[in-house]
Structure formats: structure tokens, C-alpha cells
DOBA-522734 format. One record per residue (C-alpha): z, y, x; residue in one letter. Coordinates in pm, whole numbers, padded with zeros to 5 digits, always signed. Layout:
ZYXA
...
// end
This chain:
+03368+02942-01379X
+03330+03227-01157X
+03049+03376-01012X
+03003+03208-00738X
+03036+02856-00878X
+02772+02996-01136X
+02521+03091-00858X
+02562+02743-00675X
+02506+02589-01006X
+02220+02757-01127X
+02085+02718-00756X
+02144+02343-00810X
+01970+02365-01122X
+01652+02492-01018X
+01589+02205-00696X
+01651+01945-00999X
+01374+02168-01130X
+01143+02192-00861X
+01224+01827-00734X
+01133+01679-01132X
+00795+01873-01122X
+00699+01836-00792X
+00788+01493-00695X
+00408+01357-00541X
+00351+00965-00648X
+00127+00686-00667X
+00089+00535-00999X
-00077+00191-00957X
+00033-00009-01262X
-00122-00225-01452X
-00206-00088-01769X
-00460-00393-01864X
-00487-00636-02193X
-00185-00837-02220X
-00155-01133-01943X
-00025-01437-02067X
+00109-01681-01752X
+00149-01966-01965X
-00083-02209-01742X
+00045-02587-01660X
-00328-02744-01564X
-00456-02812-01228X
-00473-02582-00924X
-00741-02372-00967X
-00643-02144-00684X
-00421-02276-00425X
-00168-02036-00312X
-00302-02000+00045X
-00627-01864-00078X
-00472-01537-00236X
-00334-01465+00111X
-00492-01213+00278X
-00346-01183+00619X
-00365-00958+00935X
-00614-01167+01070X
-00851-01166+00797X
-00873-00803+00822X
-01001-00824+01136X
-01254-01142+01101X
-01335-01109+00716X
-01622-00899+00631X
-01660-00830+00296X
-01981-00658+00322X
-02191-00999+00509X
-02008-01179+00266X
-02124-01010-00076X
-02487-00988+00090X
-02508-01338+00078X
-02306-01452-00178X
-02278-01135-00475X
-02507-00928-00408X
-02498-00761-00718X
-02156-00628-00666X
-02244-00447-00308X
-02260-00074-00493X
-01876-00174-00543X
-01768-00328-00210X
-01534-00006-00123X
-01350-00063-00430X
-01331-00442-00357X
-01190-00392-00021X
-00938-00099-00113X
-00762-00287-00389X
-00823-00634-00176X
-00631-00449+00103X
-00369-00264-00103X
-00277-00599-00334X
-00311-00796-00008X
-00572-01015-00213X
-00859-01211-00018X
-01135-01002-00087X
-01355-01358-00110X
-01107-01455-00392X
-01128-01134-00578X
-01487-01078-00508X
-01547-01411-00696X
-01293-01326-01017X
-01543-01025-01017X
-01845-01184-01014X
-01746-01385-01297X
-01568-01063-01521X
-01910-00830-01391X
-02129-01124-01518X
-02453-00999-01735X
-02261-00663-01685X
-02450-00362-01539X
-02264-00290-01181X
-02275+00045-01027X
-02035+00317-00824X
-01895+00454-01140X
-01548+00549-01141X
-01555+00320-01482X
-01619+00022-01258X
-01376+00107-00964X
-01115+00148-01280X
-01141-00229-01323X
-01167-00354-01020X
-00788-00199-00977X
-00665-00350-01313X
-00794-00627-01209X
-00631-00647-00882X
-00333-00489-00960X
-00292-00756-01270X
-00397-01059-00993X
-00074-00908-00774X
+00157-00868-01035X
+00070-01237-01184X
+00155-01383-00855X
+00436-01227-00754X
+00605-01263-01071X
+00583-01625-01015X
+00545-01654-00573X
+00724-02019-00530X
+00552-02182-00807X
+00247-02350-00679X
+00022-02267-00929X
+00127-01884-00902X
-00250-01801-00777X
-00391-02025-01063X
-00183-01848-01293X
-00276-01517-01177X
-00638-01625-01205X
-00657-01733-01561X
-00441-01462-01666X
-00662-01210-01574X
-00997-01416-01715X
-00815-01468-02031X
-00700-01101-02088X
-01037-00941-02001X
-01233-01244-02202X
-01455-01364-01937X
-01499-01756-01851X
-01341-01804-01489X
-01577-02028-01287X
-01450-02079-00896X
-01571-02320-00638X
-01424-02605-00639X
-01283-02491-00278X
-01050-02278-00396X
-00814-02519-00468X
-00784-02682-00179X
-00509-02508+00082X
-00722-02280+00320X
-00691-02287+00733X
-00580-01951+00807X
-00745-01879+01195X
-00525-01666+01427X
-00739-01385+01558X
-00702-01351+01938X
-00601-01020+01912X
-00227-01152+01791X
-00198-01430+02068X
+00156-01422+02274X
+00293-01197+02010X
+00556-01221+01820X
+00700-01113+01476X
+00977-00948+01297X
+01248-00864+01220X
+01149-00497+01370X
+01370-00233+01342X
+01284+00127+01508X
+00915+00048+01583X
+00730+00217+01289X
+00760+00585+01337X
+00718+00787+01030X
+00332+00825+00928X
+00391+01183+00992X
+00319+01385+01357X
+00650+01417+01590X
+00827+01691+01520X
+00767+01743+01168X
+01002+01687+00868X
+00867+01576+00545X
+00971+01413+00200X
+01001+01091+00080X
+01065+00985-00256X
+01190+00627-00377X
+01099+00255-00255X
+00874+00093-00532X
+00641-00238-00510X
+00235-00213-00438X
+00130-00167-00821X
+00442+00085-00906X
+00577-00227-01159X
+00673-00574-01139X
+00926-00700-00921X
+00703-00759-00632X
+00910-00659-00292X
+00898-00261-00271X
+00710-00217+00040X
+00586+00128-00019X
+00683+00519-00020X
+00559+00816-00074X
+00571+01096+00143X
+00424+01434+00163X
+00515+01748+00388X
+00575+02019+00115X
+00560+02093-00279X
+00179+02169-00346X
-00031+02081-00676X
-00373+01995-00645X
-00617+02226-00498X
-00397+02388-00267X
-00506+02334+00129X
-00407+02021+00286X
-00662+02062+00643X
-00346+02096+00811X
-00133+01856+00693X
-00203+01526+00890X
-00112+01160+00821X
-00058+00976+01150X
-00082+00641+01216X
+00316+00464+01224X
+00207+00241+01526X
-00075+00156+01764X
-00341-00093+01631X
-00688-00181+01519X
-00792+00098+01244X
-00988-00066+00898X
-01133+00222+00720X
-01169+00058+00355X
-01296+00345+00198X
-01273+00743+00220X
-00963+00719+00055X
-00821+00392+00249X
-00695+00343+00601X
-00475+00048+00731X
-00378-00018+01055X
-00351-00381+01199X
-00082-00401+01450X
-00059-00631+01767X
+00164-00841+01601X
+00072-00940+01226X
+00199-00646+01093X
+00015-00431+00859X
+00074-00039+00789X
-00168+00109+00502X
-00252+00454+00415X
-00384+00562+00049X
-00500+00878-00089X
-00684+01018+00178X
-00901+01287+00272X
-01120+01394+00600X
-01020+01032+00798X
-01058+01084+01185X
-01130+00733+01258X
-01420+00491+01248X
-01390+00138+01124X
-01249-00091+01395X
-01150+00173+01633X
-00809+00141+01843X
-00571+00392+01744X
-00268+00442+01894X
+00088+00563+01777X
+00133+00892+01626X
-00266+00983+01661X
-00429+01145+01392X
-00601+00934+01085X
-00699+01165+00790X
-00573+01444+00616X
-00436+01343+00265X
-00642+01456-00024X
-00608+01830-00231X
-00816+01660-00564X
-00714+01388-00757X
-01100+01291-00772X
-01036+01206-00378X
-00714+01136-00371X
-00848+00847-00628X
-01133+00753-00483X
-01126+00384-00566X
-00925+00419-00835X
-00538+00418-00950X
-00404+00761-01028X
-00164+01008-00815X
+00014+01335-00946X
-00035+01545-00629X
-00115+01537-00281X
+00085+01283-00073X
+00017+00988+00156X
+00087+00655-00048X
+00261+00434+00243X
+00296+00025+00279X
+00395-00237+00480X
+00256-00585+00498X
+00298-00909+00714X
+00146-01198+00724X
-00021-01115+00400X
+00310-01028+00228X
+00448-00696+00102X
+00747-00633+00292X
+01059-00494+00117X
+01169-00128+00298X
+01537-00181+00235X
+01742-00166+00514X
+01770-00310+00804X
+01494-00506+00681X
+01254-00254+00811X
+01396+00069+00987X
+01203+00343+01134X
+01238+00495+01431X
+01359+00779+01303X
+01552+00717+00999X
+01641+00368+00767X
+01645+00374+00388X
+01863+00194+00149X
+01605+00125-00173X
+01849+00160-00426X
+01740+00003-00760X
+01441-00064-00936X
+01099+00136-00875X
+01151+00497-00768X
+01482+00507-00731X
+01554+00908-00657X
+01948+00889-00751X
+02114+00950-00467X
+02420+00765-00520X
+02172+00432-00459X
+01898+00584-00287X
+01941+00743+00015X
+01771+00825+00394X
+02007+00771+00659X
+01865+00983+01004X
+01877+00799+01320X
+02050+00865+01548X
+02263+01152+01367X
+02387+00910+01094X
+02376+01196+00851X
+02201+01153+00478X
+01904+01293+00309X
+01808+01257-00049X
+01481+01152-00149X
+01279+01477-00270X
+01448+01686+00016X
+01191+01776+00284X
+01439+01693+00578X
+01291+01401+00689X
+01214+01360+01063X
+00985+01204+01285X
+01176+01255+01599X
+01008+00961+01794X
+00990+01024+02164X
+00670+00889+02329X
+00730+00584+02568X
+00991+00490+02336X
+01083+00123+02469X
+01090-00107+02139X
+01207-00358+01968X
+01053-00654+02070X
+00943-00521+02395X
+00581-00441+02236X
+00623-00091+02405X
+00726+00000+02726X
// end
């Protein structure tokens, strides 16, 4: 070898190195008692009520509804709506599993508390994906969870029955996918960031992989992040969950959320529009974590949802304005031989971990769909 195939190697080397230590990611997996699926009884839980769609996070509120329903589990209503929102649980259906697990149980804030309410959630979306065609999925998902954590599962009798799900006028004359090129990245134009692999909601399972994570450079927590900004992928109606929590309801069904957050710029039900502003991400793990699950450095943890489903980033299935991924295999795919970023429109490659990624979106962009001109 001479030298300079030793230098190039060596250089290699060290970005394996630097990649392998500084890869940012969620880690949302269930790490619960043991949940057993074997259930063949009646339906406890009809599928439609696990659903929690785009319109229910504009008309639901969880806050009215644990007032006069739970009142007992209000000091925790952040932590209900963040893991409601991420799981893309009804926060009425999990709010009620939680009265029944919290039951004789002193509730308050504690990190302790907002622990289980994500086990708990996470478990409930990894039940009923694992089985999402059976009808008793959401029944199975149900007593799993009451039979791991040893509580007795009692649920209105209305739970079983299949639930109306209201269109909220906002989404009225629109249509839905397939979209391809109308998310831009969550990132400001002109920017290139990192991405690392495609891997389902709770990090496990074989729910569809509908999130990333992405973050603008190598930094370990406690380093500055007040000028590193997470922008919102498209226009929409903002839902600020909790500090750490943002999702954005688009115009048409579609759902964008935004985890591990710090110093959010938006109120609760504002209209945003594309590319503006929404938090910084968070420089503490304490932050970053705010309602729970775990992270191992600053990043923005990124999902897509429609009609109440997690929704598979593989392309074309969804492709961004400014680049389209192919998921490769498994959870966190980072080989590059499967898992790759194609750029649009340069048709060149970038490997997750490299921080080449662009948003090049050009404002008054005309989409797909026609829903902007």
C-alpha cells in the first residue's frame, strides 16, 4: 500500500469514527414487561377507536376532556398528548388505559410517571401494528398492555363499537396522497444537514418507518443549539403538545411531527406556514426528553402521518422536495449499499451520516397536487 492509499484509508477510518460516535437518534422502544397478544375474546377496542387522525388533532382536546372525565391525571396531560400524538393513539383511548394502570396510584409530573406513560404507549403501538388487519388488533393491544403492567382493564362499553370519525372543515375540497416533492426538509432553505436511517415511531417493531433523524452538525449535549432551527416541512395548523412536541396539521390530512425540542416559536393552534421557524432542537437530554423516551444528542426526531397512520419514507412513497430516500432494511439502516439519499434534481447520492443534505426548496414552488401555487 503506498502512502497515499494509506492516508485515504486512515482518512476513511476516522469518518467511520466520527459517524459511529456521533450519529444523533431517537430511541423510543419499548423496553416494558413482556406483552403477550394471545387474545381471541370479544372486541374490547374496535380498531377505529385507536385511530387518531388529522382531524382529531384539531377538534380533540385532551385537556376539557381529562377535566371532566380524569381529573386526576391533568398534572400528566403533556405526556398524554406527546406520546398520544407520536404513537398516533386517541388520547381518549389512552387516557382511559391510564386511568385504569394510575388507579389508587399517586399521579404527579415526575419524570417516573411520563416514563410510563411512553411504555405504555409505545407498547399500545407496537401491539397494534404487529397485528393492523386483524380486527381485534386494538383489543389485543389493550389487554396486552393491562396484563403486562398487572392492572384490571375496565373500558366503556363504547369502545367497542366502530367510532364516526368527523371531517374537520379545515380539510374540505382537499385531497390526499400520493405526494411527492411537497414536504421540504424540516430544515431552513439553504442549509445542508444529516440524516441518518428510516426506522418506525417506537425505533422497533415492524410498524411502517415513517421517521428520521436529522441534525445540522456533530455536537454532544451541552453544546449551543440557539442557532440551529427546525422549520416546519409545510404550511399548516401548529399543535404544540408539549415543550418538547410540535406537529403540524396540513390542509390535507397529512401530519408532520417534530420531537426533541427546545425554545418553540409557536403558540398552540397558530397557522404556520412552510419553511417558518418552530423551535430550536434541544442541547440537554433532560429537554430533549421532556415527556419521556431517550435521545443520544441533539437532533430533531422527524415523522409523517396520514389519516392516523405512520407513513413509510421509502421512495417514491414520500419524496421531498429536495431529495428522496430509499429506506434500505430494517430500523436504522446506515449501510449505504441499501440506504441511500438521492438529491433532487442533481440525481447524485449522499450517505446517511454525511451532512450534505439540502433543502434547496424555492418559495412559490408549484406542487404536487396543486396545494401551492
Amino acid at each position: 500500500m503506498n502512502s497515499f492509499e494509506s492516508n485515504c484509508l486512515k482518512i476513511f477510518i476516522l469518518c467511520c469514527f466520527l459517524i459511529a460516535t456521533s450519529a444523533n437518534s431517537s430511541d423510543f422502544k419499548y423496553t416494558g414487561p413482556h406483552l403477550n397478544l394471545e387474545y381471541s375474546g370479544p372486541i374490547i377496542v374496535h380498531n377505529s377507536q385507536f385511530k387518531y387522525t388529522a382531524s382529531d388533532r384539531l377538534s380533540f382536546y385532551t385537556k376539557d376532556y381529562l377535566t371532566h372525565n380524569i381529573p386526576e391525571l391533568l398534572p400528566l396531560r403533556e405526556a398524554i398528548d406527546t406520546w398520544a400524538a407520536m404513537h398516533s393513539i386517541h388520547p381518549q383511548l389512552l387516557a382511559e388505559v391510564l386511568k385504569n394502570h394510575f388507579r389508587g396510584k399517586p399521579v404527579d409530573d415526575s419524570f417516573e410517571n411520563k416514563q410510563q406513560i411512553f411504555q405504555i404507549a409505545t407498547g399500545l403501538s407496537q401491539s397494534y401494528y404487529t397485528y393492523i388487519n386483524d380486527p381485534l388488533s386494538a383489543s389485543k393491544s389493550v389487554v396486552a398492555i393491562a396484563k403486562a403492567y398487572d392492572f384490571e382493564l375496565n373500558l366503556n362499553n363504547d369502545f367497542a363499537s366502530k367510532r364516526i370519525i368527523l371531517e374537520h372543515d379545515y380539510f374540505r375540497g382537499n385531497s390526499g396522497p400520493p405526494l411527492f416533492g411537497y414536504f421540504q426538509p424540516p430544515w431552513p432553505r439553504g442549509e445542508f444537514w444529516s440524516g441518518g436511517g428510516v426506522h418506525t415511531q417506537t425505533g422497533g417493531g415492524n410498524t411502517p418507518r415513517n421517521s428520521l433523524d436529522f441534525f445540522a452538525s456533530f455536537i454532544s449535549w451541552g453544546a449551543n443549539t440557539s442557532n440551529i432551527w427546525v422549520s416546519a416541512s409545510e404550511a399548516g395548523i401548529a399543535r404544540v403538545f408539549s415543550s418538547c412536541n410540535v406537529q403540524v396539521i396540513h390542509s390535507n390530512g397529512w401530519v408532520t411531527s417534530y420531537y426533541h425540542l427546545d425554545n418553540v416559536q409557536v403558540n398552540d393552534f397558530d397557522t404556520v406556514y412552510d419553511n417558518q421557524k418552530l423551535s430550536n432542537y434541544a442541547d440537554n437530554l433532560a429537554q430533549a426528553t421532556c415527556q419521556g423516551g431517550s435521545s443520544t444528542g441533539p437532533h430533531v426526531h422527524f415523522s409523517f402521518f396520514y389519516d392516523g397512520n405512520p407513513i413509510e419514507i421509502d421512495e417514491p412513497n414520500v419524496d421531498l422536495t429536495s431529495w428522496k430516500h430509499q429506506a434500505g432494511i430494517g430500523n436504522y439502516d446506515s449501510n449505504c449499499a441499501n440506504s441511500i439519499y438521492t438529491l433532487i434534481p442533481e440525481n447524485t447520492t449522499v450517505c446517511p451520516f454525511f451532512l450534505q443534505l439540502p433543502n434547496n426548496t424555492i418559495e412559490g414552488n408549484i406542487f404536487a397536487n396543486g396545494f401551492e401555487l
